[in-house]
Backbone as CSV, one residue per row, in Angstrom:
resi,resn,N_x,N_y,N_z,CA_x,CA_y,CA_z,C_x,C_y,C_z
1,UNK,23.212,-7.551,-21.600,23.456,-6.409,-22.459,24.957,-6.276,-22.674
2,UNK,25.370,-5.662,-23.710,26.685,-5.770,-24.182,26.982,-4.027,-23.658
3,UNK,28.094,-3.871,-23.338,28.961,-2.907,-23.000,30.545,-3.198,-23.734
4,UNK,31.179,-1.413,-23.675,32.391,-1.420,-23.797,33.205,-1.240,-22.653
5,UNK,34.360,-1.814,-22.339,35.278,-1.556,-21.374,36.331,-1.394,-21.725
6,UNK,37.126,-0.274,-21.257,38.689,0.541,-21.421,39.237,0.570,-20.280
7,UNK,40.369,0.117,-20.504,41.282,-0.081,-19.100,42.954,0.700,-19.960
8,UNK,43.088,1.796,-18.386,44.312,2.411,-18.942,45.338,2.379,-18.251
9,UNK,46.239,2.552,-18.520,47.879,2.666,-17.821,48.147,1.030,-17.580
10,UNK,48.371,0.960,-16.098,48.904,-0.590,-15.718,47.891,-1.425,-15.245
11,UNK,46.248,-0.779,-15.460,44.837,-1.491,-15.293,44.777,-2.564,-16.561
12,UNK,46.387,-2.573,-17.576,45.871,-2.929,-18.681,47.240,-4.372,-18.417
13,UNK,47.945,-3.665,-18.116,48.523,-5.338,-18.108,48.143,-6.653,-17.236
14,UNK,48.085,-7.575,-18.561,47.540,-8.651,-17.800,45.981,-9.119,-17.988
15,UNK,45.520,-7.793,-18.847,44.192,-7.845,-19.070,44.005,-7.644,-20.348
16,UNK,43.886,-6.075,-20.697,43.083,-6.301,-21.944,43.167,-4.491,-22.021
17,UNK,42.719,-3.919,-23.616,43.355,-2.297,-23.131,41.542,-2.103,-24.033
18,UNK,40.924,-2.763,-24.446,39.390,-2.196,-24.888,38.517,-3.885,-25.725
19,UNK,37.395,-3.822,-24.575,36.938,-5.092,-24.759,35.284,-5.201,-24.598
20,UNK,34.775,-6.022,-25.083,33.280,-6.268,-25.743,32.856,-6.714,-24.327
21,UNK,32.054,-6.420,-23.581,31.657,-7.635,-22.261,29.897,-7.375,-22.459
22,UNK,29.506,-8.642,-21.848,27.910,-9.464,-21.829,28.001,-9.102,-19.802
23,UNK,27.123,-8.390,-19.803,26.889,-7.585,-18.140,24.968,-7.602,-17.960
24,UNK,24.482,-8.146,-16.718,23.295,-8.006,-16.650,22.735,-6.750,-16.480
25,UNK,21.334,-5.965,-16.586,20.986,-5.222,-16.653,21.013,-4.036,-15.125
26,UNK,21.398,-4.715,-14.460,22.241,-3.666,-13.360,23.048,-3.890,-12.547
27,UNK,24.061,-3.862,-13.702,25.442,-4.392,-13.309,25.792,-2.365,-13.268
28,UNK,26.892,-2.203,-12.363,27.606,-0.753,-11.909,29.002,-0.666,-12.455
29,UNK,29.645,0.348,-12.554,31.104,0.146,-12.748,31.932,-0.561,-11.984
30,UNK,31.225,-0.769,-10.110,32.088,-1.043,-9.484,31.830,-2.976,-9.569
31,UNK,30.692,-3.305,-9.975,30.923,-4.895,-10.410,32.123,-5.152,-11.483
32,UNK,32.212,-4.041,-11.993,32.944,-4.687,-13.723,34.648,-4.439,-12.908
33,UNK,34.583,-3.951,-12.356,35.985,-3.339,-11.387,36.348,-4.761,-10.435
34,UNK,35.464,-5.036,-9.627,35.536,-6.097,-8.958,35.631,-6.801,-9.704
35,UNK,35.116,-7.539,-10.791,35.211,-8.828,-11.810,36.685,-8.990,-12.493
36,UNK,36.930,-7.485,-12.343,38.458,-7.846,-13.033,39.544,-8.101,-11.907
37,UNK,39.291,-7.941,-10.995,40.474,-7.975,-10.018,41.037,-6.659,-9.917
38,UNK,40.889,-5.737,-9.609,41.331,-4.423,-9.771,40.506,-4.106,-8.442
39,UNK,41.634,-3.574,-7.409,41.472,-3.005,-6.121,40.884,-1.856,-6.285
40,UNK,39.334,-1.322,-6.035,38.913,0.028,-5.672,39.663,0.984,-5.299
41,UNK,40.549,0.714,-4.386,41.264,1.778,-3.813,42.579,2.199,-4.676
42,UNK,42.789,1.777,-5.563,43.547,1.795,-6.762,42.579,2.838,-8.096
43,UNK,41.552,2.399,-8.188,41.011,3.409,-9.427,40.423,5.002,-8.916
44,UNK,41.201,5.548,-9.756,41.017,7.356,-9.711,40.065,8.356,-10.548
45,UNK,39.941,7.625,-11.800,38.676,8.026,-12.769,37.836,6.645,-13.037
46,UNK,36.732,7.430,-13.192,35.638,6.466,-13.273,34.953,6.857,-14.725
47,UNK,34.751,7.001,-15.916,34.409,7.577,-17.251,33.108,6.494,-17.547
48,UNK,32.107,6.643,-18.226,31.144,6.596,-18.844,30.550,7.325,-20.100
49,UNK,30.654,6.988,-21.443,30.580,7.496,-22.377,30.998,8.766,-22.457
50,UNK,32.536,8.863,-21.589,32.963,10.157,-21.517,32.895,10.981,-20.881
51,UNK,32.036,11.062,-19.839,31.736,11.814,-18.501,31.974,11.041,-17.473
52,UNK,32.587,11.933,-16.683,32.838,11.511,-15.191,31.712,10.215,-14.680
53,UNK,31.365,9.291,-14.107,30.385,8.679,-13.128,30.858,7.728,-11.988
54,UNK,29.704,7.782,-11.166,30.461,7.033,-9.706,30.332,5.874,-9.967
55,UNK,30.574,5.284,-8.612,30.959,3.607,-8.945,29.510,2.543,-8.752
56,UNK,28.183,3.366,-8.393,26.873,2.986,-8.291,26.146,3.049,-9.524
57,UNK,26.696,3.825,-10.581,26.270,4.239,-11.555,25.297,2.839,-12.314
58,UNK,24.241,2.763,-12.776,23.956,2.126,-12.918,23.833,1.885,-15.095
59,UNK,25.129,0.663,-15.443,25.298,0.886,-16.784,24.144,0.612,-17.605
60,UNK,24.569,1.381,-19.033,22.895,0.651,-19.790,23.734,0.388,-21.417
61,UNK,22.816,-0.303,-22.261,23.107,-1.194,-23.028,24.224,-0.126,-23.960
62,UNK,25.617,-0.472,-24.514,26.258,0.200,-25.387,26.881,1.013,-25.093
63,UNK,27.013,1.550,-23.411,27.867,2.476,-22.574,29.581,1.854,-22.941
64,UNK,30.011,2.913,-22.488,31.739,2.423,-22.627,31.936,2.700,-21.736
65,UNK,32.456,2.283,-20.859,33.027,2.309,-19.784,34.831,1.994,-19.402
66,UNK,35.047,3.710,-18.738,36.450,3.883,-19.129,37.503,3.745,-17.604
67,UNK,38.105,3.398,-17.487,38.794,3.171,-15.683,40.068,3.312,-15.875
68,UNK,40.287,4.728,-15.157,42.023,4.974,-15.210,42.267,4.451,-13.504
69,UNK,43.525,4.337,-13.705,44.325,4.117,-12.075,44.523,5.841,-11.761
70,UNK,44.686,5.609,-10.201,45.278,7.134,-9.416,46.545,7.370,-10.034
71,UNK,46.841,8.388,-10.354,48.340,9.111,-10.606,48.711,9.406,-9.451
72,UNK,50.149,8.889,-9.486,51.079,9.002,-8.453,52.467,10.241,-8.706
73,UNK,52.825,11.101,-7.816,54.103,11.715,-8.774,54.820,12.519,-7.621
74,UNK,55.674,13.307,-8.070,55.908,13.953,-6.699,57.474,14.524,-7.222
């Protein structure tokens, strides 16, 4: 099944900032996270057609799927 993926801030260099991907039918956010090389303990939002979802979430055909990094500041 085809999905969208959005990668923001510095999740994007090196990669890609909104892209078409071919994902089996229960594939999670946290496979598509792992596939890219992007440390879990690094991502802070997890988005799904715009709403919040966890990293078990289980995607379905035409979802977008959105992954910001933690903000840091101080």
């Amino acid at each position: 099944m085809e999905i969208t993926v959005k990668l923001f801030a510095y999740f994007r260099d090196g990669r890609f900032i909104e892209a078409a991907s071919n994902v089996s039918e229960d594939t999670t956010p946290q496979q598509v996270i792992t596939s890219l090389d992007i440390d879990l303990d690094d991502v802070g939002v997890i988005m799904v057609n715009h709403r919040h979802a966890a990293l078990d979430y289980q995607l379905k055909p035409a979802d977008i799927l959105a992954i910001f990094p933690k903000i840091g500041g101080g």
